[in-house]
N, C-alpha and C positions, 0 to 999 in steps of 0.2 A: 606250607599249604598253598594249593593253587586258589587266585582271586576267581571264582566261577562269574564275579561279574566285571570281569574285566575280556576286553575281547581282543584278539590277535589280529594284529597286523601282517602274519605270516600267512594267510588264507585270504586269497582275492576274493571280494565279490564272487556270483554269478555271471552277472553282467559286465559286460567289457564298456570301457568308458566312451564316450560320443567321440566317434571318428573324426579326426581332426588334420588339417592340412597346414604343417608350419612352411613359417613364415621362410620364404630363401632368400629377401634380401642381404641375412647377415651372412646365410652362408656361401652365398655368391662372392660378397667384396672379402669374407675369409679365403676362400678358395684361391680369388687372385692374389691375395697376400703369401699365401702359403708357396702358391709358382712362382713367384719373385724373390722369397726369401731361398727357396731351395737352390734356384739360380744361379743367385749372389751364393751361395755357401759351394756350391758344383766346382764354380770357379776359382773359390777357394781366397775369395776378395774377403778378408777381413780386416781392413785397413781402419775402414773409418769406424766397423765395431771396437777397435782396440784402442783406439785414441778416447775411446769414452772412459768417463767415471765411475766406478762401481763401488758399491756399500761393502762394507766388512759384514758379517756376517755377527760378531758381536759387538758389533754399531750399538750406540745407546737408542734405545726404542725400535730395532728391530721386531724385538718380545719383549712385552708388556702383560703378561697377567691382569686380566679384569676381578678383581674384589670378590671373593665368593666363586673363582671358578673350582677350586677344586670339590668344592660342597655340586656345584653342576657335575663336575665328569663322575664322580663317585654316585650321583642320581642315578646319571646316563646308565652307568654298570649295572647298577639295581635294574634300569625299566629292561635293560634287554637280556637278564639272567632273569625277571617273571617272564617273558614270551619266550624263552625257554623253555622254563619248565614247565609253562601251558603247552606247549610243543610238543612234548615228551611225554605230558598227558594224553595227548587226543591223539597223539603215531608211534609214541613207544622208542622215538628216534628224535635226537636233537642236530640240530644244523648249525652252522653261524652264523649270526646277527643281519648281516647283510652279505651281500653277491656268493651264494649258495648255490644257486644255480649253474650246472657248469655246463658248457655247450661244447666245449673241445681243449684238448691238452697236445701239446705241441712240443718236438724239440728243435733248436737252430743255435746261431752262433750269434751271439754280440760284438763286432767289431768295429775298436777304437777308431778315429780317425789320423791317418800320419800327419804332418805340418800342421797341429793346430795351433794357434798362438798362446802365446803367455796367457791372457786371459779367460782362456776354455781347457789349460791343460791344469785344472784343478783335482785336488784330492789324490787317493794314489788309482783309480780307475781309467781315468783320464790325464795322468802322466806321461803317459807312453803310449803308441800306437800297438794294438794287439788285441787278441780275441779270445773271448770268453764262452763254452757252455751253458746256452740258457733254454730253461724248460717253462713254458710257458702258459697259460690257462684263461681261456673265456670264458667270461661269467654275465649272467645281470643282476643289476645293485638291488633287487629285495631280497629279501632273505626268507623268501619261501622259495622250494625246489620246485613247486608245480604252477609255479608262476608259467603262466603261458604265453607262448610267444609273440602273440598275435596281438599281446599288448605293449605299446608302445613300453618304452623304459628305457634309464640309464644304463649302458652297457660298460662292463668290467676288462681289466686284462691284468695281467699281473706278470710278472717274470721273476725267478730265480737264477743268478749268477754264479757259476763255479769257477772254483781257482781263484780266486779273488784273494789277494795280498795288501796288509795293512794292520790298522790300527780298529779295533772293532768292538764295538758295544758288550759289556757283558750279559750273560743272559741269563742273570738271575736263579740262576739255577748249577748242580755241579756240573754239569756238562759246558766243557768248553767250545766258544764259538767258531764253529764250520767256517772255512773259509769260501763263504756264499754275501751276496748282497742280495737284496729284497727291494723289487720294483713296482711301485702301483699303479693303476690309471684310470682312468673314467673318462665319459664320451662326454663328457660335457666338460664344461675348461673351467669353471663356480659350480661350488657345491651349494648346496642350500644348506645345509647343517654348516656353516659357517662358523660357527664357534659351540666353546662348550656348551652355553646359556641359549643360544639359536636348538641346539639338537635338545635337549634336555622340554624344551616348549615345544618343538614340532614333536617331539619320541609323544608326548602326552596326548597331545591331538590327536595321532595316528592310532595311540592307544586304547581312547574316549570312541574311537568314531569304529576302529575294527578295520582300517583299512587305511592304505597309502595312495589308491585312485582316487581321480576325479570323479567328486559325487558334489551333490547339489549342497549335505553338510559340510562337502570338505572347502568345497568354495567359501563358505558361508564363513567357517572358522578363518580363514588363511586371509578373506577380504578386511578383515579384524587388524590384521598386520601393519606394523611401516613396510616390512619387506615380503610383501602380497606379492609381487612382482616375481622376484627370486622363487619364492616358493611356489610357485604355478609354472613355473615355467619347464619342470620335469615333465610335466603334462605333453607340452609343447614339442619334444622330441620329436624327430622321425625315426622309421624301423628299418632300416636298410642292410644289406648284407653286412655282417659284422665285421670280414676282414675288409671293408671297404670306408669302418670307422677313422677316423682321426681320434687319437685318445690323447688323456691329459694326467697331469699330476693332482688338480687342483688346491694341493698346497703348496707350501714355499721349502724348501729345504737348505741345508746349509750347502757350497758349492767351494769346499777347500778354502779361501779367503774371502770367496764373496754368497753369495743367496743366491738360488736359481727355484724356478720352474720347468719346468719339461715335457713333451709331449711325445707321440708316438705319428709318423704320416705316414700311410701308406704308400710304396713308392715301387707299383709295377701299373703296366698297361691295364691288366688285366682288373686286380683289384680298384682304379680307380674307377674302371666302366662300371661293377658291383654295385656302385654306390644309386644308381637308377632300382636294380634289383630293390624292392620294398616290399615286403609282408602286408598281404592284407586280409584281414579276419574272415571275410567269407570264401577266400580262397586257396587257404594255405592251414598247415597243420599247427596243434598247439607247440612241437617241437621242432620247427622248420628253420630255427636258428643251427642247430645242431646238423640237422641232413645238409643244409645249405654249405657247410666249412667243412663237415666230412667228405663232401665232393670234392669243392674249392682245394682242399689243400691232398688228397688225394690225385691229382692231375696237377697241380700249377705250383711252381714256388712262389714264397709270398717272400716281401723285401720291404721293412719297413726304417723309414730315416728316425732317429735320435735325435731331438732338439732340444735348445737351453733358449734359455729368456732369465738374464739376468738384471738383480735389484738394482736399480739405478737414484729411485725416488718413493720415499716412503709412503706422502702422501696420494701418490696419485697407482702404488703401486704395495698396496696393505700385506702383512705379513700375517699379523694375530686375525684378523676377521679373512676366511679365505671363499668371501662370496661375494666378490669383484673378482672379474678378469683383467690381467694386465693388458694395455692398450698392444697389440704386436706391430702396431704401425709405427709409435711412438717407440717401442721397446720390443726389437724384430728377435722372431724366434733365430737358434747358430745350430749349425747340422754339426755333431761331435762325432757320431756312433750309426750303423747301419746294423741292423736284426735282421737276418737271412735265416730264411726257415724250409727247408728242401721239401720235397713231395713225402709225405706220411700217412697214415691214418691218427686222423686228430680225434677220436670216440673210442679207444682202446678202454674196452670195460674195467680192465684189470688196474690202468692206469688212472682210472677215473678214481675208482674206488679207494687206489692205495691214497691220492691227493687230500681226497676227501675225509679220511680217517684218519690217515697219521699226518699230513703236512699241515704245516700253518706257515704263512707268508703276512710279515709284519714288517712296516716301514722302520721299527727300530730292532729289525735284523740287518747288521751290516758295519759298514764304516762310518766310525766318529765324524769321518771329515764329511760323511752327506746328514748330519743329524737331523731330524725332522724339524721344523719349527711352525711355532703358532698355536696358538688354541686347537683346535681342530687334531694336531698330532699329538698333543700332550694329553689330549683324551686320549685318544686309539693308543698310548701307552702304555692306560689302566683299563680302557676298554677291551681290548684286545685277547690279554691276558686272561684276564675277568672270563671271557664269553667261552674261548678254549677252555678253559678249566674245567667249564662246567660243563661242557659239551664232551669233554673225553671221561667225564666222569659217569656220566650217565647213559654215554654209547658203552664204555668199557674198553676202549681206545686210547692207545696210548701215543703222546705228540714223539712221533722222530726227528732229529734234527739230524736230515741227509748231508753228507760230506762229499757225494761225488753224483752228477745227473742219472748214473747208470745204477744206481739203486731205485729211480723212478724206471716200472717195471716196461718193459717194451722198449 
């Protein structure tokens, strides 16, 4: 039975939140960081990154389980199968939990890079120079579809890998696993749901208040916090052309012998000019993410680099809590991989729909040697599950698990 006094965080406001001008100091001295590191990786200098020390990946205290987390991630599963099936109450249709919203579906090539050294040619992905089919999807991180664009928000990407050779997770199920990996990312480099117990106390509040924007109660609860900071700071975003994003992993994964994170850089003329392009509520549509990349990628190819930022120092560089950013100055991002995406139509209806019903993309679809780690992924391992379940149960949708990119239609 649905809580009727329980309110959805799936349904924005009316009101769109107090227009806000972030801050560009950080993203200034990032910007130089990121044209320095690509630089240095262009020319293919990895000398003094290989001379460094890196952590094993089942180092003692990599992962560390906090006391009571699984009693958290099995809550987590609970709060967001009821905004389900309040979901399913008030539209008759269910979505998933977060980034439901899709703004475009894309195909292109993943390719490895040749000569990279012993310490980036981890797992069997990055063994060998060579290229892979990936189909690829923008999204933004609430998990309502009528979220509107005009509202700042963390923006999504994901990718699907085909042909992929190795050692790979079982999937719990009698179907054996495709040889596909599963890619995640976010525009922001720290999540705030930081671990199980961090999401399980924010899932409540969101839940209590009926919303995930900045409102005079949501400050009020969050200023309550030690990490007030972290969790305002979505607010904070700017809204900018999407292919013009820098996107991230925000957690830590395994990286063949050692632990990495990984980001996504936009890497043409064209896309980094995008990045001035910025949506603003009284002059732009509620779907103007979507027309803006149907254009974009309709006329231009996009070219995006592949980077790793590997574990060096635990303390200064958290695995189990994943709402710290790793310093890049101290621990510089390595160009492995280039994503080349030719001219398409990125809003093919048919393609949206089939994503949207039958696909799921989960971080522990893939190979053993990138395992997910930390709090944060050892939920989305029960969360994940959980939320698809009940979403193809109550659309009447059945999950496919695609074997080749040309069954995604178009």
């Amino acid at each position: 039975m649905v809580n009727k006094t329980l309110k959805s965080i799936f349904t924005a406001p009316q009101q769109l939140p107090p227009e806000r001008t972030p801050s560009s100091g950080s993203a200034v001295q990032r910007e130089t960081t990121w044209k320095r590191e690509t630089a240095i990786d262009a020319r293919g200098d990895y000398s003094e990154m290989s001379a460094r020390t890196y952590l094993r990946w089942d180092a003692t205290g990599v992962e560390d389980p906090a006391p009571g987390e699984q009693a958290d991630i099995e809550a987590v599963a609970g709060q967001i199968n009821k905004q389900q099936r309040q979901q399913f109450d008030n539209h008759r249709h269910v979505y998933t939990g977060t980034h439901c919203r899709t703004h475009g579906i894309v195909k292109g090539t993943f390719i490895v890079h040749d000569g990279l050294p012993a310490h980036l040619r981890q797992g069997e992905l990055f063994a060998q120079a060579g290229g892979y089919p990936a189909a690829c999807r923008y999204s933004t991180e609430p998990g309502d579809p009528g979220f509107s664009d005009t509202i700042p928000a963390p923006r999504g990407f994901s990718i699907k890998l085909f042909n992929v050779k190795g050692d790979f997770f079982p999937t719990r199920s009698d179907v054996q696993h495709p040889q596909t990996q599963d890619i995640e990312f976010n525009s922001t480099p720290a999540i705030e749901l930081a671990d199980a117990k961090t999401t399980r106390e924010i899932f409540d509040i969101r839940m209590k208040l009926g919303t995930l924007l900045e409102t005079k109660e949501m400050d009020q609860a969050l200023e309550k916090r030690n990490d007030a900071e972290l969790q305002k700071a979505r607010f904070q975003v700017p809204n900018p052309h999407l292919a013009s994003l820098r996107q991230y992993s925000q957690t830590a994964y395994r990286f063949g012998d050692y632990v990495f994170k990984y980001c996504l850089v936009p890497n043409t003329e064209t896309q980094t000019k995008l990045a001035d392009q910025t949506i603003k509520p009284e002059a732009h549509e509620s779907d103007q993410h979507h027309r803006w990349l149907q254009n974009f990628h309709a006329n231009h190819d996009a070219e995006y680099l592949f980077q790793v930022q590997l574990l060096e120092d635990l303390k200064q560089q958290p695995v189990e809590y994943s709402g710290t950013e790793w310093d890049s100055e101290k621990y510089p991002w390595q160009t492995v991989a280039t994503l080349k995406i030719p001219k398409q139509e990125a809003f093919d209806l048919e393609r949206k729909a089939f994503w949207e019903d039958h696909m799921r993309l989960d971080p522990w679809h893939g190979l053993k040697s990138y395992q997910p780690l930390g709090s944060s992924n050892r939920l989305r391992r029960v969360v994940y599950p959980a939320s698809s379940a009940l979403r193809r149960k109550l659309n009447g949708r059945k999950e496919i698990w695609i074997r080749s990119i040309d069954e995604i239609p178009n």
